[in-house]
Structures are given as structure tokens and as C-alpha cells.
N, CA, C and O of each residue as an XYZ file, in Angstrom:
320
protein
N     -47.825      4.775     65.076
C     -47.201      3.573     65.602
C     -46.728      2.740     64.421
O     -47.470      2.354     63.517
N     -45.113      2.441     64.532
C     -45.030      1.423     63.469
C     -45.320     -0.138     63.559
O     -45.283     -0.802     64.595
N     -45.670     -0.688     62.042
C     -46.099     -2.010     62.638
C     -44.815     -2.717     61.645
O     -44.285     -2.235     60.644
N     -44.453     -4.507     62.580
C     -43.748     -4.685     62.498
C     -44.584     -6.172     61.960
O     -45.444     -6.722     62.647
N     -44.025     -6.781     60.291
C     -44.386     -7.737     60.584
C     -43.411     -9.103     61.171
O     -42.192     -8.986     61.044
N     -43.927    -10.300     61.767
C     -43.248    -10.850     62.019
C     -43.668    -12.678     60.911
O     -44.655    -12.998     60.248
N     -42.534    -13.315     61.180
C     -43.239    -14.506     60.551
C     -43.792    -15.678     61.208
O     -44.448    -15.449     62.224
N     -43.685    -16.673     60.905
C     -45.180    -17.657     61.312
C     -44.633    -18.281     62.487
O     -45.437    -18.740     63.299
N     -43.164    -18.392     62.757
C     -42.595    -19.205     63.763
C     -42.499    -17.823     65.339
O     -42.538    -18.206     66.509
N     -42.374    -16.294     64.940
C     -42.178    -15.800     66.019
C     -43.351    -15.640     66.308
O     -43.628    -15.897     67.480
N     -44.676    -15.090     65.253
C     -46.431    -15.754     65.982
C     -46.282    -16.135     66.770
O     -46.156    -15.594     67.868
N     -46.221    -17.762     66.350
C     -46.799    -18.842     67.325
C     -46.131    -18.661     68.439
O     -46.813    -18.720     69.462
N     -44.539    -18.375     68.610
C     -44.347    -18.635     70.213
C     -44.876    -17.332     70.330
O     -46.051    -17.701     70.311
N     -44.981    -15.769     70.464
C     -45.748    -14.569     70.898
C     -47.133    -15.573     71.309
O     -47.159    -16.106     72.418
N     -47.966    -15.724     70.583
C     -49.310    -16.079     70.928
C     -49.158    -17.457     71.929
O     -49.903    -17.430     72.909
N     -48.591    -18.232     71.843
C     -48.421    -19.224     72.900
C     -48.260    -18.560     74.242
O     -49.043    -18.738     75.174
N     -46.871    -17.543     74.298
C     -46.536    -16.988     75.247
C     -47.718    -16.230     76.825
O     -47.552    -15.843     77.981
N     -49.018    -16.432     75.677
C     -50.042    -15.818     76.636
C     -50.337    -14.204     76.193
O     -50.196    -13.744     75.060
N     -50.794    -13.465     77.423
C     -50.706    -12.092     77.251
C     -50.183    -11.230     77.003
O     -50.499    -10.220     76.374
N     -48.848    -11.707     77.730
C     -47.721    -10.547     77.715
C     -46.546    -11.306     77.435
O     -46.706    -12.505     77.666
N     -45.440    -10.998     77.020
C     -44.112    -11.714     77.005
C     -42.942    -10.823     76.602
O     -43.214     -9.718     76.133
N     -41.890    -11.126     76.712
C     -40.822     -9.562     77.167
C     -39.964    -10.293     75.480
O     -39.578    -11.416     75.155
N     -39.978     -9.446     75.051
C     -38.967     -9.819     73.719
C     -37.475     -9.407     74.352
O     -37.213     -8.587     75.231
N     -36.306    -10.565     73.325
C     -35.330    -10.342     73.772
C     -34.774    -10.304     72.220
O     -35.586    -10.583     71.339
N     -33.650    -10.026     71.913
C     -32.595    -10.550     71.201
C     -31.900    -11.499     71.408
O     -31.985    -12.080     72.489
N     -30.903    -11.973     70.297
C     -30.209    -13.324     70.632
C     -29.298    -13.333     71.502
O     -28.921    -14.378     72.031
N     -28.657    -11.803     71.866
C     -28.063    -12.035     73.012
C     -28.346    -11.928     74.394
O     -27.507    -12.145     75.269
N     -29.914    -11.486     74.670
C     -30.370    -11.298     75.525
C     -30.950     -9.904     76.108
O     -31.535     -9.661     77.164
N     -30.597     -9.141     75.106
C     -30.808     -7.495     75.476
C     -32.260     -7.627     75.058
O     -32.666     -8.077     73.987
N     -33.205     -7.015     76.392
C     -34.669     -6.830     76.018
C     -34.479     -5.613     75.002
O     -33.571     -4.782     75.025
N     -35.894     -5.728     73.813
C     -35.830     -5.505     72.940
C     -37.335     -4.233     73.239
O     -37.555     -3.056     72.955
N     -38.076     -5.360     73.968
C     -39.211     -4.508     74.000
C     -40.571     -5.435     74.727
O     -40.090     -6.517     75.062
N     -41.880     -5.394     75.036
C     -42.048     -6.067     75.501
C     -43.927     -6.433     74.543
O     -44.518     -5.368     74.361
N     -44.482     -7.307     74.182
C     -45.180     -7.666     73.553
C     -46.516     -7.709     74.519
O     -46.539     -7.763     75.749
N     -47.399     -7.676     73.783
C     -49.135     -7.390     74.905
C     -50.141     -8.086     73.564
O     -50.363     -7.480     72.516
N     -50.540     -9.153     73.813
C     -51.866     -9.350     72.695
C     -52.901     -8.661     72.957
O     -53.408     -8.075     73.914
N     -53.164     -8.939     71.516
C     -54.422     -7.865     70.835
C     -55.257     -8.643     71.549
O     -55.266     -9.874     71.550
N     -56.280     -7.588     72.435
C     -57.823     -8.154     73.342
C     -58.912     -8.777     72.008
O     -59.589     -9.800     72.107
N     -58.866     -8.031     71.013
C     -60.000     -9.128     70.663
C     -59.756     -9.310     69.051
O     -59.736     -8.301     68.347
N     -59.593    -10.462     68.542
C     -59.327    -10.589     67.558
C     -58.221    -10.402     66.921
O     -57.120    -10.635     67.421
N     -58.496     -9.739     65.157
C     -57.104     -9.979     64.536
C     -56.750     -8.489     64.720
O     -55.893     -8.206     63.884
N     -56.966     -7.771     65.236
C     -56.387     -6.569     65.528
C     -56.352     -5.520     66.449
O     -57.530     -5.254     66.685
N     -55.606     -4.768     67.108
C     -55.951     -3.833     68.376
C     -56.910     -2.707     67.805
O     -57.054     -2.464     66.607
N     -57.485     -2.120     68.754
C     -58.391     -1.273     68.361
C     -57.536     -0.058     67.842
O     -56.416      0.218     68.273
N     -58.163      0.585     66.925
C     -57.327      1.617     65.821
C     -57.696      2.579     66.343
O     -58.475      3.202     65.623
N     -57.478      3.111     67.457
C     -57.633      4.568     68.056
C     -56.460      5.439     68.040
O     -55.391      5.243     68.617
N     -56.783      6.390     67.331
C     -55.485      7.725     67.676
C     -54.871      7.414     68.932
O     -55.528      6.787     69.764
N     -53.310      7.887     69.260
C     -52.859      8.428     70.464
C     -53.364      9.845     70.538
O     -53.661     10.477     69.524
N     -53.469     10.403     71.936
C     -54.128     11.277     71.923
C     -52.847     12.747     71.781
O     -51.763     12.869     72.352
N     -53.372     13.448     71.037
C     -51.936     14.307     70.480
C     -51.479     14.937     71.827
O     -52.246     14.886     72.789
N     -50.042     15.637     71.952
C     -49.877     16.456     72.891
C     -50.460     17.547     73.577
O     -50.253     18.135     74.638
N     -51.297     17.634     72.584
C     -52.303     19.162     72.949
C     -53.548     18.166     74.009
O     -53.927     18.561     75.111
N     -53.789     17.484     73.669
C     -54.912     16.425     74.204
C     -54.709     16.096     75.664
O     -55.379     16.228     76.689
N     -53.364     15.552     75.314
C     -52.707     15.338     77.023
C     -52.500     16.199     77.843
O     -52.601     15.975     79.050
N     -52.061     17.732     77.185
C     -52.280     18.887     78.075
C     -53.461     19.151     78.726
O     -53.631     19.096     79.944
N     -54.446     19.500     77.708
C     -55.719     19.587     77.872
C     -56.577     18.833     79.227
O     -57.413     19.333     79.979
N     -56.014     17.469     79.196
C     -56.704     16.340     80.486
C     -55.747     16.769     81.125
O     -56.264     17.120     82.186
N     -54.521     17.008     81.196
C     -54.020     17.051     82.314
C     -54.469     18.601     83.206
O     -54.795     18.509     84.390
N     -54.448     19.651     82.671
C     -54.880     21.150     82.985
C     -56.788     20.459     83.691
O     -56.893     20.269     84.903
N     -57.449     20.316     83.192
C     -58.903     19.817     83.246
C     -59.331     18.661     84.126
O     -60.475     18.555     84.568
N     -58.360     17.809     84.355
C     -58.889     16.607     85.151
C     -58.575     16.943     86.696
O     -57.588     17.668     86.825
N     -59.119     16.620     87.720
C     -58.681     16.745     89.258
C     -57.591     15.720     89.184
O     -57.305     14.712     88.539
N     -57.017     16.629     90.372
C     -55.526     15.631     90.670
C     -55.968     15.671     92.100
O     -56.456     16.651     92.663
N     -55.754     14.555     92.596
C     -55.584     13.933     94.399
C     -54.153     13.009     94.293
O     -53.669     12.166     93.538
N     -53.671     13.976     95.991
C     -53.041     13.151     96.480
C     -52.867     11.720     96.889
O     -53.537     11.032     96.119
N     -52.234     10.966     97.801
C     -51.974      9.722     97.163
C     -53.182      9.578     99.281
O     -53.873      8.685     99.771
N     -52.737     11.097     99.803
C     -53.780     10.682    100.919
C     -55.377     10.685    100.848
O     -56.227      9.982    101.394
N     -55.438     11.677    100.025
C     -57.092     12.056     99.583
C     -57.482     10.618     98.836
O     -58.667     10.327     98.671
N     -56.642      9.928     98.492
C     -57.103      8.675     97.805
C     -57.517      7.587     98.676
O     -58.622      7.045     98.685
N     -56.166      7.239     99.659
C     -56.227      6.172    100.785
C     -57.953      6.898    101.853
O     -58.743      6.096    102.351
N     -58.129      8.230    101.950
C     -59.217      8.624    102.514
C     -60.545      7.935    102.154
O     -61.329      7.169    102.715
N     -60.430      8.628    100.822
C     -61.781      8.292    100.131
C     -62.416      6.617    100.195
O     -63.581      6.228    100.273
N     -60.703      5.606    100.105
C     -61.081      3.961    100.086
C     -61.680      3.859    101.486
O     -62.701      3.228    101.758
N     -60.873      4.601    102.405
C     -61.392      4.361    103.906
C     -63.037      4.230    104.241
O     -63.689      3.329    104.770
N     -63.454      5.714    103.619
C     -64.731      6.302    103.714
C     -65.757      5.192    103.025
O     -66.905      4.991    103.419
N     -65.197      4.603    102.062
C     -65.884      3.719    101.066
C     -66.142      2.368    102.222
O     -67.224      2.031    102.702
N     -64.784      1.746    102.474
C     -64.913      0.427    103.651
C     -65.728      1.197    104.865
O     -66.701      0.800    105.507
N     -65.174      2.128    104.933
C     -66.769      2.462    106.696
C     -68.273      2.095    106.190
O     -69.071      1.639    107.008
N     -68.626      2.285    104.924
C     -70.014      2.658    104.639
C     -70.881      1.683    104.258
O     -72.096      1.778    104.083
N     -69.928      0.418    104.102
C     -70.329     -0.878    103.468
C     -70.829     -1.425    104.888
O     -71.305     -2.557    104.981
């Protein structure tokens, strides 16, 4: 991931902005969209997980449909 620095005036409005805030250019073309760091002065430094990785969970993890899902919430609200 590249890092980009910025200076003290686009900070403050990013961090004012709250959580999230949509970057633009000066003419208005979104640029990209900004997310603050959860804790502190930096996001957590974890690898992306390589392509082989994402294969891997994807081959290995169960997949459900979008009904086996709405089921399961059902089954969950009956039991309460």
C-alpha cells in the first residue's frame, strides 16, 4: 500500500471530517475516499492477504446462499 503524505491543513479538515470522508479534487472528480485510523497514530500493519491466501479461504470457507442465511436468522428469532 502506498502512503501518501499530506500536510497540516488537509489533516485537520480529514480528521475533523470524522470517520469517513470522500476526497475530491478541485474540480470535483472523487479522488478516493478516506477512513481514519481506529486507534491511534497508525492503522494496524497487517499484510494484505496474498492471492494465494484469498484462494485458499475462498476454496475452504462454506458458502450459503442468501436463503440459507435469511433461514438460519429465522431459526435464531423462533428460539429466543
Amino acid at each position: 500500500m502506498q502512503t501518501i503524505i499530506v500536510d497540516c491543513t488537509v489533516r485537520d479538515q480529514m480528521l475533523a471530517a470524522g470517520k469517513e470522508a470522500v476526497i475530491q479534487d478541485t474540480t470535483g472528480k472523487v479522488i478516493g475516499r478516506f477512513v481514519a485510523a481506529i486507534s491511534g497514530d497508525s492503522l494496524v500493519d497487517e499484510p494484505f492477504p496474498s492471492d494465494e491466501e484469498l484462494d485458499r479461504r475462498t476454496r475452504e470457507s462454506p458458502r450459503y446462499t442468501a436463503e440459507q442465511v435469511m433461514d438460519r436468522l429465522r431459526s435464531l428469532r423462533r428460539s429466543q
